[in-house]
C-alpha positions, 0 to 999 in steps of 0.5 A: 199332448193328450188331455187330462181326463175327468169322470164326475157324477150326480147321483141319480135322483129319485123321480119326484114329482116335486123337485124342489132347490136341495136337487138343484144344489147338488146338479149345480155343484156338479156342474160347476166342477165339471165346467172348472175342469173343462177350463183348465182343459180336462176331457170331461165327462158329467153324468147324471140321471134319475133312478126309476125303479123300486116299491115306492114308484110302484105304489105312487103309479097305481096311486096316480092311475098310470103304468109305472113307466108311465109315472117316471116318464112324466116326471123326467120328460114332462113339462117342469121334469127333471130334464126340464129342470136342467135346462133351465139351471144350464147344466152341462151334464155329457149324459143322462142315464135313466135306470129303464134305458134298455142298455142299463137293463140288460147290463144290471142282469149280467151283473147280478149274475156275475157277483152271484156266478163267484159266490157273492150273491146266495138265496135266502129269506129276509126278514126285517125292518124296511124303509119304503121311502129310501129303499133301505132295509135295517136291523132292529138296532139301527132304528131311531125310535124305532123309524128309519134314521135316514128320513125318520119315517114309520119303517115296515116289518119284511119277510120274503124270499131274497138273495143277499149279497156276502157285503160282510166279506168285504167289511175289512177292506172297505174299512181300510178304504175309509180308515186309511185313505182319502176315498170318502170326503168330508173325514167327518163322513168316516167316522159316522160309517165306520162307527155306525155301520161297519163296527157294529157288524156289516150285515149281508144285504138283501139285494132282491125282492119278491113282494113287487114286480116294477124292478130289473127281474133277475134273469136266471130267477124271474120271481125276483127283482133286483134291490134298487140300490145295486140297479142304481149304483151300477149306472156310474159304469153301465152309462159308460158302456160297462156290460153293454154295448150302448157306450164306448168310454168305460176304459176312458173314464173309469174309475171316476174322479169323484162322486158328488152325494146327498149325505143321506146316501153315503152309506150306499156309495162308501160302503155297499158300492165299493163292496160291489166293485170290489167282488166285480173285480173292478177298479174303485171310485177315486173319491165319494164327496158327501155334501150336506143338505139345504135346511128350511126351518131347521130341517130338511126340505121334503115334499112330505114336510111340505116345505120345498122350494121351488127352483123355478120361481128363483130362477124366474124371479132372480136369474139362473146365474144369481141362483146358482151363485148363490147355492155355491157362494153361501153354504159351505159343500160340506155342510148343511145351510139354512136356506132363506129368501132373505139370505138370497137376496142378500147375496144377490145385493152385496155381491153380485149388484153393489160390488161385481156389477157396480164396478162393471157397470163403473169401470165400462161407463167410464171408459165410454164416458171419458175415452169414447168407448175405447183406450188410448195406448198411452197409459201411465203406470204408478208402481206404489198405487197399482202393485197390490192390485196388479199381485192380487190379480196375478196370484188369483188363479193360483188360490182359487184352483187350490180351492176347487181341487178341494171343492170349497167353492164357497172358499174359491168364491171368496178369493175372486170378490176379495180381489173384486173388492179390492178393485172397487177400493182401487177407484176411490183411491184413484178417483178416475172423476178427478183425474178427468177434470185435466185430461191434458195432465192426467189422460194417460193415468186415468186410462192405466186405471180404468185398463187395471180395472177391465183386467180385473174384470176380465180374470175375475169373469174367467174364474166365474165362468163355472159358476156363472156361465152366462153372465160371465160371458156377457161381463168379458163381452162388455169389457172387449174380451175375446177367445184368446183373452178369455182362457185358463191359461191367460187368466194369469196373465196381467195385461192380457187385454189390448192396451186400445181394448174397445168396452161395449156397453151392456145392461145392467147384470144384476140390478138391485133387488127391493126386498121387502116387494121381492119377498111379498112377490115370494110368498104370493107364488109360493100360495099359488102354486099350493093352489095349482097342486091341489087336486079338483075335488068334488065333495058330497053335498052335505044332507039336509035331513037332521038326525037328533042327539039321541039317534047320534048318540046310539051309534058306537065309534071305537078305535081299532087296531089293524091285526091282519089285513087281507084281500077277499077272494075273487073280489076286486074291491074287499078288503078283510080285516082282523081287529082289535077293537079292546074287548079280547076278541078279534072283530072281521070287518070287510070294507071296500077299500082295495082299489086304494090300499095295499093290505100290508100298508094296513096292518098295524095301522089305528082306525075308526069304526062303527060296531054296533052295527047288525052283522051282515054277510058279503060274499059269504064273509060276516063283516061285523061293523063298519070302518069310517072313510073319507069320500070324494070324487077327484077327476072324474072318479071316487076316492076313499080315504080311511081314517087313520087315527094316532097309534097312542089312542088304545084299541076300544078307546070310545069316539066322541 
């Protein structure tokens, strides 16, 4: 009989140089789906990856000094990378497709050009808001105080030439697909899309860029690179050999179970991927899953925030597995969670030390200590002590795959310590410490308890698996479980295990964390590791000449407004700038900034300048002031940093 087949992906992340806990949860959930599947006997494929094109990459590997292939091959490969990372969470992942794989690249450009061979795709000029973080372009409607309202950053004014995608052609069907189907998931996911995004009037899409060049070129129009969100999306059939000839597996797996997503890009996979597919021609996803997002402090943890935190002290100070079952045990998929050092080791304590260790590290120091290690085959069955533990175990299986199907792994957790809870009742019901003071009398009881008990442990330790995979492993090797006891199948079975089954005494799995050292231990890393970012700076020495009051105050600091912002000709430093400086007429400054800053990054931006310096040529342009920076030598080289003030302080305002 030919296995099932099951298709789940991650989306591909965004190379950060800060990976932080919210990539791990997703991955880890991902994760956990894929090794469930595996278990009931799924053909599975679990792809992942990262998403390696687009503007920002551009701008952070000129900021850094290296190549953009460089910057995301630092970030992938590198030590503490995404690879890295995935290592050390024990992610099961099949593939992993970056979007500068050749294969991918070759594949993206065929299918560019077939959306736009069937007149989907047209040429035309965008001109519009754009959100450089998220890659998101936005009507003026659709901004939150006028910043973008994924991120809730400063969006950007674009106008440039570009082809669109016909998105608004299929605003009906995808309507339907998440009015009158089950494709997008949590429902509350629904109404924010159709109400927020397809009601109002689906927009066509600008899916090419002209304004940077670290992209997929459009192969029949090379000025033009493709939007980095249809390079991106496309991965979930180009990594299974669609368009290419890299893989073999697109008829096998496609369409995929499930795409497992950041709330955040909902709107990409539920409505602009589904469009695409549909004008391929090609089958849709079976579902998107939304999740929600791990807060900190109430809000969403990001590197510009600076409240991150850092999977790898967890999983150092606490273990992988603990880590993991606690991103699934505690916050609801769904739903965002506030996350907390204190929660974690909370979690760490009540379930996985005092109630799934504790019974462990009981049930098989018993066995050792009363039966030398291993069962005696005589045991005696009492119906009215044993049943309700006997029905908790027999129908376990059953409640938790009702809630994986549905991705509640909080929920299907929470069926398995029900069970885990109900057991270490189960020995002070017994009370196996009584029922040894007469082993004559009581042997064969006692040895029925403590049978009961390694059966639930064994059952428990299986549905763990996709959660835990190593301690799991380690619980069934200490009760005596071998392969043919440990399966899908005989984890409805009770009484699976030998009656003599031999226990092999372990470490303890999950020894109780002192909080309050663990909490200080915490906060020390996390100011470590703060010191370990920063850069090495090299600052001036401050002058030892003195300049008096009077002379001070003869200089004039104004703020100015940034109007227009534009390279000086054959010059690779200048920037020349058109300022607005509260008087009624525009004032140019030249300022040597270039290798810093882009021009159009400027414009519209409040700085600091001095104007009532002499005007004085540079080549051959007056520049009539000078604008304030920060100096500094990091690794060996200058850097200039302007001085950015408050947008709210008025063009002329005086500094003082």
């Amino acid at each position: 009989m030919e296995k099932k087949r099951f298709y789940i992906t991650t989306p591909i992340y965004y190379p950060s140089d800060k990976l932080h806990i919210g990539h791990t949860y997703c991955t880890v959930a991902t994760d956990a789906m894929a090794r469930y599947k595996r278990l009931t006997g799924c053909e599975v494929m679990f792809l992942t990856g990262t998403d390696e094109h687009g503007q920002k990459i551009e701008d952070k590997a000129r900021e850094a000094g290296v190549t953009p292939q460089q910057f995301v091959d630092g970030i992938v490969q590198g030590e503490r990378g995404f690879l890295d990372l995935w290592k050390l969470m024990n992610i099961s992942n099949d593939r992993f497709i970056r979007t500068t794989d050749g294969y991918h690249v070759s594949a993206i450009q065929k299918i560019f050009r077939k959306m736009y061979d069937n007149g989907d795709i047209y040429k035309g000029t965008y001109k519009g808001k754009y959100c450089k973080p998220c890659e998101s372009f936005w009507t003026e409607s659709q901004l939150v105080d006028g910043k973008c309202p994924d991120c809730g950053r400063q969006v950007q004014d674009a106008e440039e030439e570009a082809y669109f995608f016909k998105l608004s052609k299929y605003a009906g069907k995808v309507q339907h697909l998440l009015e009158d189907t089950d494709f997008l998931e949590p429902r509350s996911r629904v109404n924010e899309m159709v109400n927020n995004f397809i009601k109002p009037g689906l927009e066509d899409l600008c899916v090419s860029r002209t304004s940077f060049t670290w992209g997929i070129p459009v192969d029949f129009d090379p000025g033009h690179v493709v939007y980095v969100w249809v390079d991106a999306l496309s991965n979930y059939i180009t990594a299974l050999g669609y368009e290419n000839d890299q893989y073999d597996d697109y008829e096998k797996f496609w369409p995929a179970d499930v795409h497992f997503v950041g709330k955040e890009i909902v709107r990409f996979h539920s409505i602009i991927w589904p469009a695409m597919l549909m004008s391929l021609g090609l089958p849709l996803p079976k579902k998107v899953f939304g999740h929600g997002w791990l807060l900190l402090d109430g809000g969403k943890m990001s590197k510009s925030k600076g409240n991150v935190v850092d999977p790898y002290i967890l999983a150092e100070m606490f273990g992988v597995d603990a880590l993991r079952f606690f991103l699934l045990r505690t916050f609801p998929f769904g739903s965002d969670g506030n996350f907390s050092n204190e929660a974690l080791i909370q979690t760490i304590n009540v379930d996985l030390a005092n109630d799934l260790g504790n019974l462990l590290s009981r049930t098989v120091s018993m066995v050792g200590k009363y039966f030398g290690g291993q069962l005696p085959k005589d045991q005696a069955r009492d119906l009215e002590k044993d049943s309700d533990l006997i029905t908790a175990i027999t129908h376990l299986r059953d409640k938790y795959e009702e809630q994986m199907e549905k991705f509640s792994f909080q929920n299907a957790l929470a069926e398995i310590f029900k069970v885990i809870d109900r057991a270490n009742k189960y020995i002070d019901e017994n009370a196996p410490w009584v029922l040894a003071k007469d082993m004559e009398a009581n042997g064969p009881r006692l040895a029925f308890v403590l049978y009961h008990l390694l059966e639930t442990l064994r059952v428990s330790a299986i549905l763990l698996t996709p959660f835990m995979p190593a301690s799991a492993a380690e619980i069934l090797r200490q009760i005596g479980a071998d392969e043919r006891t440990s399966t899908w199948e005989s984890a409805v079975s009770w009484a699976a295990l030998p009656k003599d089954v031999t226990v092999i005494r372990g470490e303890n799995l999950f020894p109780r964390i002192d909080a309050e050292k663990a909490l200080k231990q915490l906060e020390e890393a996390a100011e470590a590791a703060k010191k370990a970012a920063l850069p090495a700076l090299e600052l001036e020495p401050q002058l030892a000449e003195k300049v008096d009051f009077d002379t001070f105050c003869k200089s004039d600091f104004r703020a100015v407004k940034v109007k227009d912002c534009q390279p000086v000709k054959k010059s690779d430093k200048l920037l020349k700038f058109t300022l607005d400086d509260g008087t009624g007429t525009d004032r140019q400054i030249l300022s040597g900034i270039a290798r810093w800053y882009k021009p159009e990054d400027l414009i519209g931006k409040t700085l600091m300048a001095i104007v009532n310096l002499p005007p004085r040529k540079m080549m051959g342009q007056e520049s009539q002031g000078m604008l304030i920076s920060a100096t500094h030598t990091e690794k060996g080289e200058e850097c200039l940093n302007l001085l950015i003030l408050d947008d709210k302080i008025p063009a002329g305002a005086k500094m003082c």
